[in-house]
N, CA, C and O atoms as a MOPAC input file, in Angstrom:
PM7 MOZYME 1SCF
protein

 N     -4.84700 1     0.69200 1     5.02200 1
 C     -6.26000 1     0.44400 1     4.94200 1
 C     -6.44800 1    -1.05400 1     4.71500 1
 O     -5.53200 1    -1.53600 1     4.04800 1
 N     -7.50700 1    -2.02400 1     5.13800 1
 C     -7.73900 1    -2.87700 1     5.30500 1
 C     -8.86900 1    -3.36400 1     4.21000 1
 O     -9.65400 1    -2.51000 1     3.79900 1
 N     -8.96000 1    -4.56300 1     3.78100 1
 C     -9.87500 1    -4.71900 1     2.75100 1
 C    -10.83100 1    -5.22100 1     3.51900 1
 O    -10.32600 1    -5.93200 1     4.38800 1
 N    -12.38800 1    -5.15200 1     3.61200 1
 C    -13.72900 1    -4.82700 1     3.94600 1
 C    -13.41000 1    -6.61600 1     4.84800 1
 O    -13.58500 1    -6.57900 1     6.06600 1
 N    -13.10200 1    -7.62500 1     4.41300 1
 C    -13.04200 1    -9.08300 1     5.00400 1
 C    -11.83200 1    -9.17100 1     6.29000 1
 O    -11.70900 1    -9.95800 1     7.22900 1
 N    -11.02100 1    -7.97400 1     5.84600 1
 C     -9.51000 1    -7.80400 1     6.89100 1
 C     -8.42300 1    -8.67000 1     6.57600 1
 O     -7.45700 1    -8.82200 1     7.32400 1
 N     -8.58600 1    -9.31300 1     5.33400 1
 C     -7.24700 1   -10.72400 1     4.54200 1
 C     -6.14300 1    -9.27900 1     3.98600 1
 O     -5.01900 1    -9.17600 1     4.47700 1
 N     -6.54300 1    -8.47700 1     3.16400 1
 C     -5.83000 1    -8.07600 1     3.10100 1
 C     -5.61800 1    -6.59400 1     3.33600 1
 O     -6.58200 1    -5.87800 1     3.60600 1
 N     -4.13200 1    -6.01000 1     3.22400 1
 C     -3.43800 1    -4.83900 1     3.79700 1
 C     -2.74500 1    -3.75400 1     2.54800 1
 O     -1.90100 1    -4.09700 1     1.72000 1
 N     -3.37600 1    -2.35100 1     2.69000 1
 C     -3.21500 1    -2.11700 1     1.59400 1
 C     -2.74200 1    -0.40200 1     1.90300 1
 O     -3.33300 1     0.27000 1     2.74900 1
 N     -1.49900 1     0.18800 1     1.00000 1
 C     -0.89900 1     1.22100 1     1.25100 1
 C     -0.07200 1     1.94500 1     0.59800 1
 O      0.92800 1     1.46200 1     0.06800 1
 N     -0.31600 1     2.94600 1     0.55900 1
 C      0.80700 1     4.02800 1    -0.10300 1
 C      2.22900 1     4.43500 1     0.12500 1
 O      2.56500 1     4.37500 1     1.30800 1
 N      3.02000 1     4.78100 1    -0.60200 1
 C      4.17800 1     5.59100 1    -0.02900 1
 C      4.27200 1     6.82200 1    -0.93400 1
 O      3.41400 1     6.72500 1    -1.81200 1
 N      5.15700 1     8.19900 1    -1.07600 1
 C      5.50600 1     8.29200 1    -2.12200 1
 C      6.97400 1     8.97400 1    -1.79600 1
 O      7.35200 1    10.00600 1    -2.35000 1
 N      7.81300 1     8.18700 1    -0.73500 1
 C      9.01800 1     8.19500 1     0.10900 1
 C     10.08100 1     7.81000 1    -1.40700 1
 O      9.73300 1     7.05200 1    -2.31300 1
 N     11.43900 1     8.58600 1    -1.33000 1
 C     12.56000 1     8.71200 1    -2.52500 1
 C     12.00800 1     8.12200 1    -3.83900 1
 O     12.47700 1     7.23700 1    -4.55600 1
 N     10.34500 1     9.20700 1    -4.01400 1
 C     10.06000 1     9.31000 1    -5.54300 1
 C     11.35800 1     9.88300 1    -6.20400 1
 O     12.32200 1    10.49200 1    -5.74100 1
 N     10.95100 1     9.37200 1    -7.72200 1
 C     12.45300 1    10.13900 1    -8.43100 1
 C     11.68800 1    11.68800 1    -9.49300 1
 O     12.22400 1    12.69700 1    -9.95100 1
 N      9.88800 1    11.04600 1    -9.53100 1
 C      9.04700 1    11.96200 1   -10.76100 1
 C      8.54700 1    12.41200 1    -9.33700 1
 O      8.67900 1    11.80600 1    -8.27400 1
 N      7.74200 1    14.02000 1    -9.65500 1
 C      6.70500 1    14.53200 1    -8.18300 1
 C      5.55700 1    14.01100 1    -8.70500 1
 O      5.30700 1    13.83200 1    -9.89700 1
 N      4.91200 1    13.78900 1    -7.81500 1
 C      3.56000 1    12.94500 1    -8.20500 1
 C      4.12500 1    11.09600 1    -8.12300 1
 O      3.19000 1    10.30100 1    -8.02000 1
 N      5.22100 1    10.63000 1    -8.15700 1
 C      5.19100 1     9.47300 1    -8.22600 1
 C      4.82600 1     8.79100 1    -6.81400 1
 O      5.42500 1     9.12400 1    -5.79100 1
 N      3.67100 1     7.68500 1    -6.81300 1
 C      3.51100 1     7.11800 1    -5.74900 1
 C      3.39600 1     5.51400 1    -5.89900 1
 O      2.94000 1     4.86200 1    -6.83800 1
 N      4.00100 1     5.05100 1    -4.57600 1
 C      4.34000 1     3.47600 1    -4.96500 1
 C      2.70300 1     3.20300 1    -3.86600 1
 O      2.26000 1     3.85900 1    -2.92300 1
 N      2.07700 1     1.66900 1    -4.71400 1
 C      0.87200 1     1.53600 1    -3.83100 1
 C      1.52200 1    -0.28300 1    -3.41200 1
 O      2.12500 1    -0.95700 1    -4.24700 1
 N      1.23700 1    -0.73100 1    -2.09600 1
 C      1.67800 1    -1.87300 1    -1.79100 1
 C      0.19400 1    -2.65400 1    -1.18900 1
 O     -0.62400 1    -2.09100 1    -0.46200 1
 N      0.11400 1    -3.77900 1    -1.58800 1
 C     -0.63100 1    -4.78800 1    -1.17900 1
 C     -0.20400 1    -6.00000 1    -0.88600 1
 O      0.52200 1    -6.73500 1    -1.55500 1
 N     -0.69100 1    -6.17800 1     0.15100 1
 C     -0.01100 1    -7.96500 1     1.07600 1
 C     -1.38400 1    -8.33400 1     1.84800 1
 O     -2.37400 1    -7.71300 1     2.23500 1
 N     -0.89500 1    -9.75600 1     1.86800 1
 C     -1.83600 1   -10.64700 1     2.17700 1
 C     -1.85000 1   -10.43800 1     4.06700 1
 O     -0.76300 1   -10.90400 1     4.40600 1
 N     -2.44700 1   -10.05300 1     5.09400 1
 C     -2.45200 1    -9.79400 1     5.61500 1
 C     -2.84700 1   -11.35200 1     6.78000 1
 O     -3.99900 1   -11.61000 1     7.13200 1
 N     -1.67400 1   -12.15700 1     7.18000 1
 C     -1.51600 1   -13.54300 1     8.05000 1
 C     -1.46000 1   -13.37100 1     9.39500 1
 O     -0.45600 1   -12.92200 1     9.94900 1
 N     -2.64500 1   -13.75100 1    10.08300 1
 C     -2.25700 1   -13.30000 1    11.49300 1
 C     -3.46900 1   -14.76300 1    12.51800 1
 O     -3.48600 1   -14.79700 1    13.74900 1

C-alpha cells in the first residue's frame, strides 16, 4: 500500500513467524 503522496511503500508479511499471530510490518522510502 502506498502512502496518499506515493513517497512512501508500506507492507506486511507474516512469512517464518516463530508466535501465530506474529506479523512483521515494513516501510521504505519509495525512490523512483
Amino acid at each position: 500500500m502506498f502512502s496518499y503522496d506515493g513517497k512512501q511503500l508500506v507492507f506486511a508479511s507474516n512469512r517464518n513467524n516463530k508466535i501465530r499471530g506474529e506479523t512483521n510490518v515494513f516501510i521504505a522510502d519509495w525512490v523512483w
